[in-house]
N, C-alpha and C positions, 0 to 999 in steps of 0.2 A: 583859664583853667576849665572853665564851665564851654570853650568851644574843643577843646581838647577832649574831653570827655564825652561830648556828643559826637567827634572824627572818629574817636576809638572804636567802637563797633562796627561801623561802616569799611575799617581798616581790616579786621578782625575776619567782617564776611568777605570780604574781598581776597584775602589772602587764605581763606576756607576754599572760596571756590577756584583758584588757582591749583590749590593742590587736588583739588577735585578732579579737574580736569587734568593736570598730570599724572593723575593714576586710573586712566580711564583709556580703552580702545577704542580705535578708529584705524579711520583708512584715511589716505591721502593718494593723489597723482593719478585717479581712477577713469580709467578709457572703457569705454563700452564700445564693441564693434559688431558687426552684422556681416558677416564676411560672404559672398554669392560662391558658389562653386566654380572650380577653376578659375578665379579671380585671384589679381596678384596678393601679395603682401599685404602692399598700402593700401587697397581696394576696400571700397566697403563703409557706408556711413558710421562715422566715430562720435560716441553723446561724451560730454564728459557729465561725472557722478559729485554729486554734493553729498557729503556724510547725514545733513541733519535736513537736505529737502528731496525729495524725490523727482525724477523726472516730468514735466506738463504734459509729456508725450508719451504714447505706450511703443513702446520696441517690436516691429511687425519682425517675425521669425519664419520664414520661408521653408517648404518640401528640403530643397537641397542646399539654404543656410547654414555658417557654423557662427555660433554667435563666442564671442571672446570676451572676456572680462581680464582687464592687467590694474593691479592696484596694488598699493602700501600699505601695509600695516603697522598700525602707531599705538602705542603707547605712551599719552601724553603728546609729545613732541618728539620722542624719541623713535625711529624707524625699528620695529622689532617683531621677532616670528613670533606667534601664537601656539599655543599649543592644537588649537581647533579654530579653522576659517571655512565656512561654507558660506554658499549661496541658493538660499533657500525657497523653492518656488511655491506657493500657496493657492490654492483654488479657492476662491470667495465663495462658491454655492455649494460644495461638500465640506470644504475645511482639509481635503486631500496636503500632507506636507510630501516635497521630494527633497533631498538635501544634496549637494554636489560637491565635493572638498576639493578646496581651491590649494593647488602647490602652490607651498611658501617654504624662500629660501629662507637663511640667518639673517640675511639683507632685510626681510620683512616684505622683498615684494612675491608678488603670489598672482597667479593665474587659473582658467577656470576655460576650457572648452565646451561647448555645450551645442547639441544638432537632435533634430526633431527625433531620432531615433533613440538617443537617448530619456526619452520624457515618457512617463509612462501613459497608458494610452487614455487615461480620463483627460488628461490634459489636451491631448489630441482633439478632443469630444469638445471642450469645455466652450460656451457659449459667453465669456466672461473673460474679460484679460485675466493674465495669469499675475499674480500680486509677485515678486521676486524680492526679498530681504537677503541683505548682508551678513550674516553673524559671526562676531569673533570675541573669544576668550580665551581665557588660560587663569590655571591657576595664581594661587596670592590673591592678594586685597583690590586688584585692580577692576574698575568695573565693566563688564564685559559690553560689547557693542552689539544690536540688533536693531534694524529700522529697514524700511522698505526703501529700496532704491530706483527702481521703477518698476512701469509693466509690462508684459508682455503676450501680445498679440502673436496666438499660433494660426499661419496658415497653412491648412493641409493641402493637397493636389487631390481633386476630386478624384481623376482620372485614376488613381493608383488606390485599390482596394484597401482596405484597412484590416490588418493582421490584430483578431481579436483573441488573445491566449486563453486555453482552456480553463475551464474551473479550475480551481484547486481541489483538492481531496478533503471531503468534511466526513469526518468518523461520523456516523449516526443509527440509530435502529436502522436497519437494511427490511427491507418485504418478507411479511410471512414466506417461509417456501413450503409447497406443498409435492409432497413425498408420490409419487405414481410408481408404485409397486411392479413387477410384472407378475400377470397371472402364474397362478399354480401350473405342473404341468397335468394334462389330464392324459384319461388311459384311451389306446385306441377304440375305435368304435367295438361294440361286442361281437360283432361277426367275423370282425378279425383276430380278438379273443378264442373262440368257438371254433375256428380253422384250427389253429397251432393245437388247442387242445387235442383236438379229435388229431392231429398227426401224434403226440405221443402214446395217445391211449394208443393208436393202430401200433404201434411197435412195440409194446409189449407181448402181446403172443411171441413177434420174434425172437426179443428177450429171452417169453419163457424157452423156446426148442432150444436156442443154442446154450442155454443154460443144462439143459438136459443132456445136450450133444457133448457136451463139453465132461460129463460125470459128477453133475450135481446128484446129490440122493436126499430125497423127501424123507426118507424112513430117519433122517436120523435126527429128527426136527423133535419127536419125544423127548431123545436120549437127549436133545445141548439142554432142551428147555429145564432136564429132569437134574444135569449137573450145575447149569448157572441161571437158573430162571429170570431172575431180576436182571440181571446184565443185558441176558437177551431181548429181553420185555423194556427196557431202557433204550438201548442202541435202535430197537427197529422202533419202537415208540417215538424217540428223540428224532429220527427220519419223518417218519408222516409228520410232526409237530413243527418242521423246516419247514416242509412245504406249504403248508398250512401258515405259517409265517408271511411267505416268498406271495400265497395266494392276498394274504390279505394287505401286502404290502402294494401288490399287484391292483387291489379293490378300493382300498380306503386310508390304509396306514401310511404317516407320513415317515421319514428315515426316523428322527427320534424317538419314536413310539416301537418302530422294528429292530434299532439294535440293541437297544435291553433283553427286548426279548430272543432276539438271535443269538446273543451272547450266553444266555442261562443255557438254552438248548443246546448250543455248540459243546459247552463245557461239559453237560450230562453226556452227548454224546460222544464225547472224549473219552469222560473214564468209563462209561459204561461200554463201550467199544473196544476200548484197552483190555479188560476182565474178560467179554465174549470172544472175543480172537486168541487170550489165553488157554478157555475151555477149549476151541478148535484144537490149538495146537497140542494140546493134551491129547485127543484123539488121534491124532495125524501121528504124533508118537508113539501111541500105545497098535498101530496099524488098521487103526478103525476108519480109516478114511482112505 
């Protein structure tokens, strides 16, 4: 009774870690290959892979190598797909992970292609074998499998530049920018001012004769002033008050500061001009003109 009792727990753990192990993944049947370019099939050193020890030797991976991974995947004892099977490469001196998903039929075997091109380029760089781990899960209570399976030595081809991809795009404060205006425009020199002027003052005399020619009459400059004084006094005021505008826009004034005031004057001499050409044509009716 007293040896019975001491088998029993020993029975107990043994039969714990049976089912342990049955509800646990792995792999089985695991070929590791190195395949050279344009070599056949069979070509090509093949490791075989132990679930629970890693390779004594690092795996040298060549410019124009494809390396092949063919393996089962187990549950317990039982051949069966996983829901996730990668093989995972790790860099020892940044801790960089890259993942590669290994097809797996319903069968539970599953395969894995893998060629320097595809490895991102720290690896390329990396002065350290590369760590390569197995992993596989799936949902349920089963426990999922990850262990290193061997390592892997990259060798590059000196001779063939190495393709280093741009940054990426990092949003960030950008540089002050600063703003270079273009200057104001300015007025031509004064002497070219001083020409144009003195050409329209000279044309007024001509002005006045063919206003004269024409049947203007002076005499009746009492008589408008005497029937619409303000109008008249507005309309030719609101003129000289243009030009005088026109001059100082011409001098100093920039656009905004001239159409306020262009617009009050235009408007005065809108209606005040409207009213004095009234008076005229009252004249012009009555035969005074």
């Amino acid at each position: 009774m007293r040896l019975l009792s001491s088998f029993l727990p020993s029975l107990l753990l043994s039969g714990a870690c049976v089912v342990s192990a049955a509800s646990s993944w792995s792999f089985d049947d695991a070929t590791l290959t190195v395949q050279p370019k344009g070599a056949g099939v069979s070509a090509g050193a093949k490791e075989k892979l132990n679930p629970i020890a890693s390779l004594p030797k690092a795996v040298s991976l060549g410019a124009t190598d494809t390396l092949k991974l063919l393996l089962t995947t187990t549950e317990g004892k039982k051949a069966k797909r996983p829901h996730q099977a990668f093989l995972t490469l790790t860099d020892p001196t940044t801790g960089l992970e890259e993942s590669f998903i290994l097809s797996v039929k319903d069968s539970g075997k599953g395969k894995v292609d893998l060629a320097q091109k595809d490895l991102p380029i720290q690896f390329l760089t990396s002065s350290k074998p590369i760590q390569a781990s197995i992993v596989i899960g799936a949902f349920g209570s089963s426990t999922p499998y990850k262990s290193k399976v061997f390592d892997l030595n990259v060798s590059r081809d000196e001779n063939v530049p190495l393709a280093i991809p741009e940054k990426p795009v990092r949003y960030a404060a950008a540089k002050e920018i600063h703003h270079i205006f273009k200057e104001e425009p300015r007025s031509p020199p004064s002497i070219i001012s001083l020409v144009f002027v003195a050409a329209v003052i000279g044309t007024l005399p001509v002005l006045l004769g063919v206003w004269a020619t024409l049947g203007a009459n002076a005499s009746h400059l009492g008589k408008a002033l005497g029937n619409a004084p303000i109008s008249h006094a507005l309309f030719y005021g609101s003129i000289i008050a243009m030009e005088g505008i026109f001059f100082l826009y011409y001098t100093s004034w920039n656009l905004f500061q001239t159409l306020p005031a262009a617009g009050v004057v235009g408007l005065v001499a809108f209606l005040s001009g409207s009213r004095a050409l009234t008076e005229v044509q009252e004249r012009r009716l009555a035969g005074l003109r």
